[in-house]
PyMOL Python script that loads the backbone (N, CA, C, O; Angstrom):
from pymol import cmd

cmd.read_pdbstr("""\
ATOM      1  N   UNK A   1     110.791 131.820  81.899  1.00  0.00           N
ATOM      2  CA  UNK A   1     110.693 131.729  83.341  1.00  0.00           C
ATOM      3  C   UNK A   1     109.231 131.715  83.782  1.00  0.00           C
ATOM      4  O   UNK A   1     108.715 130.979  84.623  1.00  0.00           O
ATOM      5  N   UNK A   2     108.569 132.838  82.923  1.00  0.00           N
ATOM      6  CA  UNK A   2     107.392 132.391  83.556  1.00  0.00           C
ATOM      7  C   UNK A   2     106.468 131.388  83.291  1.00  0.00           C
ATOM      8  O   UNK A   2     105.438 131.076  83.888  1.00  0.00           O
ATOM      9  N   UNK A   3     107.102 130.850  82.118  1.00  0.00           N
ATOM     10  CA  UNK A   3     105.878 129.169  81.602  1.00  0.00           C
ATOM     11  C   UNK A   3     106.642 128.389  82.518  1.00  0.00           C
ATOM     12  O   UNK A   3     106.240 127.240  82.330  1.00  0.00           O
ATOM     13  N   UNK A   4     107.576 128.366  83.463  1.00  0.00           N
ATOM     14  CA  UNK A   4     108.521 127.796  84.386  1.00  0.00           C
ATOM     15  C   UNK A   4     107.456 127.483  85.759  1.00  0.00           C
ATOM     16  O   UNK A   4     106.927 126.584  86.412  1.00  0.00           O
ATOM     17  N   UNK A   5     107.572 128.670  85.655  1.00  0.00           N
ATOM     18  CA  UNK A   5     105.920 128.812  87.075  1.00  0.00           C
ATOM     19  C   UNK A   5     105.147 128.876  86.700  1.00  0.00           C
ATOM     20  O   UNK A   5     104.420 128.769  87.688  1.00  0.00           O
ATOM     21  N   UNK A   6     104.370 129.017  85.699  1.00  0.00           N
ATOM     22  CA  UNK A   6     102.724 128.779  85.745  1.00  0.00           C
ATOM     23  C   UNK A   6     103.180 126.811  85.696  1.00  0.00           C
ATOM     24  O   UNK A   6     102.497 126.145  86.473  1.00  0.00           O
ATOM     25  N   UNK A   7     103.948 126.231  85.082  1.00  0.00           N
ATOM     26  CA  UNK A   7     103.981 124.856  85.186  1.00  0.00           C
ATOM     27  C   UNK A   7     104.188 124.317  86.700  1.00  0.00           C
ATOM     28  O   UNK A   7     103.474 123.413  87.133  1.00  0.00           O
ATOM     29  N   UNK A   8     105.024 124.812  87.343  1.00  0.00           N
ATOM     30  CA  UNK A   8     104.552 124.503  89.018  1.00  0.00           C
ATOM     31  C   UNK A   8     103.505 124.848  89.765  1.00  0.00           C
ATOM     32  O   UNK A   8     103.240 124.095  90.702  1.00  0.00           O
ATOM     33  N   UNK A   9     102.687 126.008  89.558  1.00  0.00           N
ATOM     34  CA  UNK A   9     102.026 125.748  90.248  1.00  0.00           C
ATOM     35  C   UNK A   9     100.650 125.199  89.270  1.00  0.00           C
ATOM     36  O   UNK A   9      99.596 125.275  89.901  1.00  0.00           O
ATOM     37  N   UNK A  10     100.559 124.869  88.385  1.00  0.00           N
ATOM     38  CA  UNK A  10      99.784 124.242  87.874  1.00  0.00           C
ATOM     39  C   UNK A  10      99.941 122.168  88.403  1.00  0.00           C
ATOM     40  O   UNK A  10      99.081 121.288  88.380  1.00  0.00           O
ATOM     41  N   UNK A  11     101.531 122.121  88.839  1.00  0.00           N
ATOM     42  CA  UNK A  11     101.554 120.561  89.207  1.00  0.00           C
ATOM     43  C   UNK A  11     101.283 120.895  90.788  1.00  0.00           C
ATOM     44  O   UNK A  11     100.645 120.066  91.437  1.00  0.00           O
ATOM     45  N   UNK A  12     101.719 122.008  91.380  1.00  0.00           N
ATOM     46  CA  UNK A  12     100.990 121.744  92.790  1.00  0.00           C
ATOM     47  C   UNK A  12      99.960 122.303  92.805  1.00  0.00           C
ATOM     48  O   UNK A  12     100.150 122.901  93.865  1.00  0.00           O
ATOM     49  N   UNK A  13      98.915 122.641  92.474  1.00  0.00           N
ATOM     50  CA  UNK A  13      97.241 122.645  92.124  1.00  0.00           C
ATOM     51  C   UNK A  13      96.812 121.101  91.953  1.00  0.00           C
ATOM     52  O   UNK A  13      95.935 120.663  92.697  1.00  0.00           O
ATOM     53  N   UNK A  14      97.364 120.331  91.064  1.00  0.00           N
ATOM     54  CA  UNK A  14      97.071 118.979  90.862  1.00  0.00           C
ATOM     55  C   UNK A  14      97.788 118.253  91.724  1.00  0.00           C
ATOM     56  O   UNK A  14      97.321 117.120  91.834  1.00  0.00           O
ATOM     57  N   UNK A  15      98.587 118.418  92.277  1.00  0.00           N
ATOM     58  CA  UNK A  15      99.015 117.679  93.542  1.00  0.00           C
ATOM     59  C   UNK A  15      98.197 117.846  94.718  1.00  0.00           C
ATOM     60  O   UNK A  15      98.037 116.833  95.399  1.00  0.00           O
ATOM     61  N   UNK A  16      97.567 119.066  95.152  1.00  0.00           N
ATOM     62  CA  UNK A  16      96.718 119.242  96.268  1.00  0.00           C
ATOM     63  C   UNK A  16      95.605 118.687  95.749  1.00  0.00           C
ATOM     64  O   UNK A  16      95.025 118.192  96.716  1.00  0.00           O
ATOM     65  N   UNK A  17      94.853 118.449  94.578  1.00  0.00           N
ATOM     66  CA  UNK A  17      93.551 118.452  94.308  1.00  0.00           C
ATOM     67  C   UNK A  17      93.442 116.538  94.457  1.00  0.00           C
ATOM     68  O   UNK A  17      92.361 115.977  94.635  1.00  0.00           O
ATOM     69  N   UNK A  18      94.504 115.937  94.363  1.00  0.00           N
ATOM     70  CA  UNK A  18      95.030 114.410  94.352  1.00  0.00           C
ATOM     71  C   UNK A  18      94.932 114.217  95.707  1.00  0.00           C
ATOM     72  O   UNK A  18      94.082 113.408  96.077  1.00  0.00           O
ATOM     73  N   UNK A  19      95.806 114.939  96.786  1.00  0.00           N
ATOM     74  CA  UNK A  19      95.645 115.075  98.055  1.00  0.00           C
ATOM     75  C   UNK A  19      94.318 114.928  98.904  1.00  0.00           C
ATOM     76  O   UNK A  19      93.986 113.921  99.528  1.00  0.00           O
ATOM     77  N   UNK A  20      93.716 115.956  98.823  1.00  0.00           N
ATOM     78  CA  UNK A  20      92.036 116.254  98.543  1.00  0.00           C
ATOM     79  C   UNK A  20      90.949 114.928  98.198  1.00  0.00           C
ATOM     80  O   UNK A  20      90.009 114.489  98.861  1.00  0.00           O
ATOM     81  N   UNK A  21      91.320 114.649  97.320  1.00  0.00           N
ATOM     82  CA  UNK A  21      91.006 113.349  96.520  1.00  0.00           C
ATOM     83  C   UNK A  21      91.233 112.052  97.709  1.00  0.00           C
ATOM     84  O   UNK A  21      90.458 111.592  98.548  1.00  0.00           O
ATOM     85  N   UNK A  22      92.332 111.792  97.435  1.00  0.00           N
ATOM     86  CA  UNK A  22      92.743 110.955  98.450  1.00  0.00           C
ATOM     87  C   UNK A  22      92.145 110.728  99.896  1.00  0.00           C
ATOM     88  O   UNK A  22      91.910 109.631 100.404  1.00  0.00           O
ATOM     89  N   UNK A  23      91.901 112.245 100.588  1.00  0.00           N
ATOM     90  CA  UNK A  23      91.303 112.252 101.650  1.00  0.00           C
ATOM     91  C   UNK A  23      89.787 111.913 101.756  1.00  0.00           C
ATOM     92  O   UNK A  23      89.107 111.238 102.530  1.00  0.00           O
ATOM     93  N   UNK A  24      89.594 112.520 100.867  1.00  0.00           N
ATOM     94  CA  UNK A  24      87.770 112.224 100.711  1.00  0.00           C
ATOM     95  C   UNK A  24      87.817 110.308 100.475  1.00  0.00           C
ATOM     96  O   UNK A  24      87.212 109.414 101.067  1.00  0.00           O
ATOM     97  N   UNK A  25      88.472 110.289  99.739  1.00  0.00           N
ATOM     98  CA  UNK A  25      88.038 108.665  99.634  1.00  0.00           C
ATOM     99  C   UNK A  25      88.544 107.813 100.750  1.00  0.00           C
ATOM    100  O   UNK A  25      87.863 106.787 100.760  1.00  0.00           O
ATOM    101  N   UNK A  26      89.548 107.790 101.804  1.00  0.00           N
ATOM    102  CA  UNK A  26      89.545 107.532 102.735  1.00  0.00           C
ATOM    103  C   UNK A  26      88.627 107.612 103.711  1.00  0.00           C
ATOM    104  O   UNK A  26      88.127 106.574 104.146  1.00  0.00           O
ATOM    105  N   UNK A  27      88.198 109.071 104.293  1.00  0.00           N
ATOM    106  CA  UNK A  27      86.933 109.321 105.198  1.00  0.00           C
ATOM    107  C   UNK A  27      85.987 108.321 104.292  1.00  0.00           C
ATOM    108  O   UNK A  27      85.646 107.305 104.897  1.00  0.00           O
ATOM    109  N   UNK A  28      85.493 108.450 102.891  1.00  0.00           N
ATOM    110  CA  UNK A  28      84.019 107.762 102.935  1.00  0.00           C
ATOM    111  C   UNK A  28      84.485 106.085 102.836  1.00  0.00           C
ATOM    112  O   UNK A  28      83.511 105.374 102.589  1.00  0.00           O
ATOM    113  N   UNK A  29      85.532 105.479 102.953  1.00  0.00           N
ATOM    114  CA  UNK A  29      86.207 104.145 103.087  1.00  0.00           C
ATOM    115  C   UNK A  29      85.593 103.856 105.129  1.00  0.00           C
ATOM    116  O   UNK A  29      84.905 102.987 105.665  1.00  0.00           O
ATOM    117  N   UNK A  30      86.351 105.169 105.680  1.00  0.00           N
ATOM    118  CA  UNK A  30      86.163 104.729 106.826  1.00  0.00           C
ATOM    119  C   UNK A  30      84.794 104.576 107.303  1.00  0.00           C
ATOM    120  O   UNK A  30      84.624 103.668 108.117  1.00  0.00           O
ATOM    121  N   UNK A  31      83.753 105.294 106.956  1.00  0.00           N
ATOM    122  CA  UNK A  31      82.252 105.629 106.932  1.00  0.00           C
ATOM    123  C   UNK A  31      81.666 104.394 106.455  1.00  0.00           C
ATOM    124  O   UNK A  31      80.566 104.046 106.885  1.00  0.00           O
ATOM    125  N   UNK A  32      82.072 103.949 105.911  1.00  0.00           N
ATOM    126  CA  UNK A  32      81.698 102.600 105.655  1.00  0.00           C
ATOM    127  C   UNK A  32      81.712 101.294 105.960  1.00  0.00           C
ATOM    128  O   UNK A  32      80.880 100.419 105.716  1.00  0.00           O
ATOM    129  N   UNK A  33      83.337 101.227 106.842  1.00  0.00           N
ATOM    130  CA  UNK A  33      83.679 100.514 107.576  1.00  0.00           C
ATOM    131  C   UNK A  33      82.988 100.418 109.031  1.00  0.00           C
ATOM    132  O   UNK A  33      82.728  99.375 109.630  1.00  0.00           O
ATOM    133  N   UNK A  34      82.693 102.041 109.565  1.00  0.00           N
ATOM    134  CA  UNK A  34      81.451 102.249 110.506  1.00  0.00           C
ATOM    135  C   UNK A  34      80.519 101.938 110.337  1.00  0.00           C
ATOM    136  O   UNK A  34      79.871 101.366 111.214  1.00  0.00           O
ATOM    137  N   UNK A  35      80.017 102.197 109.048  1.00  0.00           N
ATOM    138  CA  UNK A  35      78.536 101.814 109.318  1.00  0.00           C
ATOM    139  C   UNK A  35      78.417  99.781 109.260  1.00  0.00           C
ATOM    140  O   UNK A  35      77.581  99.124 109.881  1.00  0.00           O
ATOM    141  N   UNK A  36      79.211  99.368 108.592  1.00  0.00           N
ATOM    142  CA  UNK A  36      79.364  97.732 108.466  1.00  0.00           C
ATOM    143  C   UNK A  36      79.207  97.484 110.037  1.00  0.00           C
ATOM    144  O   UNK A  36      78.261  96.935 110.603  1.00  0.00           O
ATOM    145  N   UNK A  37      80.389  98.034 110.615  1.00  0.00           N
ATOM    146  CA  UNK A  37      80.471  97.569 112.247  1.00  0.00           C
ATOM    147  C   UNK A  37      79.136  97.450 112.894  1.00  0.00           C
ATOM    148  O   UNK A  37      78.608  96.501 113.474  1.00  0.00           O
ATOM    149  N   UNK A  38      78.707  98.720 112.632  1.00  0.00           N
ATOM    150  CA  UNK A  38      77.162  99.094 113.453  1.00  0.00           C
ATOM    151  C   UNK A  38      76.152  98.292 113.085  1.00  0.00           C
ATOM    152  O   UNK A  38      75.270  98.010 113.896  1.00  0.00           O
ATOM    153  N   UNK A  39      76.142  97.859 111.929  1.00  0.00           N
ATOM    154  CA  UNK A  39      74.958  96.741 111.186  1.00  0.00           C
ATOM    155  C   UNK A  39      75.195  95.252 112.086  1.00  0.00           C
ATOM    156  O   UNK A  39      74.354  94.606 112.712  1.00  0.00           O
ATOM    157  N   UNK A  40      76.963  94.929 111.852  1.00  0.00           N
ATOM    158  CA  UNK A  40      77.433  93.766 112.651  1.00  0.00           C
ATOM    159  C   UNK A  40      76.610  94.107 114.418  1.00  0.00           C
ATOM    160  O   UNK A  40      75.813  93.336 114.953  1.00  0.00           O
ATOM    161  N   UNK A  41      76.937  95.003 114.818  1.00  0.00           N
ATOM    162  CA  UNK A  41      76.389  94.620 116.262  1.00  0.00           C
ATOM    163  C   UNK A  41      75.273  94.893 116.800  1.00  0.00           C
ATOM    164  O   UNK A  41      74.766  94.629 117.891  1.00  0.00           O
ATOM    165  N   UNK A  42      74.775  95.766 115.396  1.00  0.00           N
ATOM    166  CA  UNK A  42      73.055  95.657 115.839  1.00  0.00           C
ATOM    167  C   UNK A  42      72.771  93.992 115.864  1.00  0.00           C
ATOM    168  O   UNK A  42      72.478  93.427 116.918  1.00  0.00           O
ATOM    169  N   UNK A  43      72.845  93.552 115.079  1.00  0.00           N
ATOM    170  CA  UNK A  43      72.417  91.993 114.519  1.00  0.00           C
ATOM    171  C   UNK A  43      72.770  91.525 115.724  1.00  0.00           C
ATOM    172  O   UNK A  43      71.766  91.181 116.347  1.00  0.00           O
ATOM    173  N   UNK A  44      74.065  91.315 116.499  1.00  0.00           N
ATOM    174  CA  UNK A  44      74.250  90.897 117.322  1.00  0.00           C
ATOM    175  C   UNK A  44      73.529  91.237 118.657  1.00  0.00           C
ATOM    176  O   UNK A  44      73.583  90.355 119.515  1.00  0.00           O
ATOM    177  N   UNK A  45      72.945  92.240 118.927  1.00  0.00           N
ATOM    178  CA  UNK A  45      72.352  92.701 120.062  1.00  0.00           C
ATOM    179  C   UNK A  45      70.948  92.136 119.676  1.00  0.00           C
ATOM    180  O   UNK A  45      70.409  91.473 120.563  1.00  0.00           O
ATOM    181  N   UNK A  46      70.457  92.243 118.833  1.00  0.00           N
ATOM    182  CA  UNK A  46      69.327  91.180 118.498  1.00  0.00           C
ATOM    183  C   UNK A  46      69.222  90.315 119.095  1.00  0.00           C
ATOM    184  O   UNK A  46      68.469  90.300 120.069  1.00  0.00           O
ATOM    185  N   UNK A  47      70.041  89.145 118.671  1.00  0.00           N
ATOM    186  CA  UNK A  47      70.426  87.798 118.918  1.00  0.00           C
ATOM    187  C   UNK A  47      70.535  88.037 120.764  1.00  0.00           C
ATOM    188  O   UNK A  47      69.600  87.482 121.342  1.00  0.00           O
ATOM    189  N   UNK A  48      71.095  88.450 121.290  1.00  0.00           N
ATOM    190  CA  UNK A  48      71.045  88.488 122.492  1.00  0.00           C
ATOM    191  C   UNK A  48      69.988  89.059 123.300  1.00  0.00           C
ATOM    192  O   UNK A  48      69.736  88.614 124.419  1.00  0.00           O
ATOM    193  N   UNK A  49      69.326  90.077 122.752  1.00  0.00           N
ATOM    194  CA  UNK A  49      67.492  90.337 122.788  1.00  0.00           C
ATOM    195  C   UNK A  49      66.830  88.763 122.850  1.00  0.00           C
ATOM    196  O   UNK A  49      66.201  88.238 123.769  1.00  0.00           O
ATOM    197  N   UNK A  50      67.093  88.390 121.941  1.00  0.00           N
ATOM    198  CA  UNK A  50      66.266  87.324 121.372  1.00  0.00           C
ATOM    199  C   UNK A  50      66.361  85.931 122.604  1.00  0.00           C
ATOM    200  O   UNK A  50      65.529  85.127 123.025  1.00  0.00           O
ATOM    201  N   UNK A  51      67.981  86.197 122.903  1.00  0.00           N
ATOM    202  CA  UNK A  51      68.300  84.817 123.766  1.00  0.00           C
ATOM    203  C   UNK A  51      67.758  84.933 125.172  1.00  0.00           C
ATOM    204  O   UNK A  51      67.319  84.060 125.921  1.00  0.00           O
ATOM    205  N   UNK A  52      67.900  86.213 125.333  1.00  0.00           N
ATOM    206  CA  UNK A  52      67.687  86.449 126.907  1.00  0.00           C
ATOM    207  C   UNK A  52      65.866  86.745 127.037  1.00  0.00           C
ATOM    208  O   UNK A  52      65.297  86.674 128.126  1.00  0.00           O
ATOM    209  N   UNK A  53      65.227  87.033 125.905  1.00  0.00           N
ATOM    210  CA  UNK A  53      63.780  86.579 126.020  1.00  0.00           C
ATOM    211  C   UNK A  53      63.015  85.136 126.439  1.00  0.00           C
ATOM    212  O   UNK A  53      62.206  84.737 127.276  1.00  0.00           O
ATOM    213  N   UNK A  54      64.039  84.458 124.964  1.00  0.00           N
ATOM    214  CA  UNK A  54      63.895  82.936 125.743  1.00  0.00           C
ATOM    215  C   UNK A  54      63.737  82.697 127.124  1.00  0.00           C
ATOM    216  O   UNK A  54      62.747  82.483 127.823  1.00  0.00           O
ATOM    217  N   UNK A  55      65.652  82.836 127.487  1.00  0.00           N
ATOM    218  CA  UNK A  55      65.485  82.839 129.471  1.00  0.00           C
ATOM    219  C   UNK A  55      64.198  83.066 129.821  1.00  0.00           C
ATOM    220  O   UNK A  55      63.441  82.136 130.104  1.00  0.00           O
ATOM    221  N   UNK A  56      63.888  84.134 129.831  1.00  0.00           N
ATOM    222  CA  UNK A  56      63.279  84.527 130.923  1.00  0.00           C
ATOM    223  C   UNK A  56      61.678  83.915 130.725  1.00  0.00           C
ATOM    224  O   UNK A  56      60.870  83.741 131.638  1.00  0.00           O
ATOM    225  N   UNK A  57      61.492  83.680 129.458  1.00  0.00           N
ATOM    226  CA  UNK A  57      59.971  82.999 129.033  1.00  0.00           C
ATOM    227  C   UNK A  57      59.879  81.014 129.961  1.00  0.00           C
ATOM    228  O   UNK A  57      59.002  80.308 130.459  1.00  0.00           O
ATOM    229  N   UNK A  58      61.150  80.940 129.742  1.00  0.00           N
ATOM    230  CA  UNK A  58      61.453  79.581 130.488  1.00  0.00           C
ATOM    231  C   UNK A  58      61.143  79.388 131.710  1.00  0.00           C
ATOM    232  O   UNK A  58      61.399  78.311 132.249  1.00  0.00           O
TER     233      UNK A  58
END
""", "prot")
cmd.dss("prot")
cmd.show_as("cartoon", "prot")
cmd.util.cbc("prot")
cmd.orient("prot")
C-alpha cells in the first residue's frame, strides 16, 4: 500500500511539474509574440514619421 502512494504522488509531482512546464513555455511563446508585434509597429510608426516629414517638407 504504501509503494501504492509513494507511486501517486510521485505521478502527481510529475504531473504538476509538466503543468508548470507547460505554463512557462506558453507565457515565454506569448512574450514573444509581444515583442514581434511591438517591433512590427515600431517599423510602422517610422514609416509614417518618415511620410508625414515628407508632407510637410513639400
Amino acid at each position: 500500500m504504501k509503494k501504492k502512494m509513494k507511486s501517486y504522488r510521485k505521478a502527481d509531482t510529475e504531473s504538476k511539474i509538466a503543468i508548470k512546464r507547460y505554463a512557462i513555455q506558453y507565457s515565454d511563446e506569448s512574450i514573444q509574440l509581444y515583442e514581434d508585434e511591438q517591433k512590427s509597429l515600431q517599423e510602422k510608426l517610422k514609416k509614417l514619421n518618415k511620410k508625414e516629414h515628407d508632407l510637410v517638407m513639400k
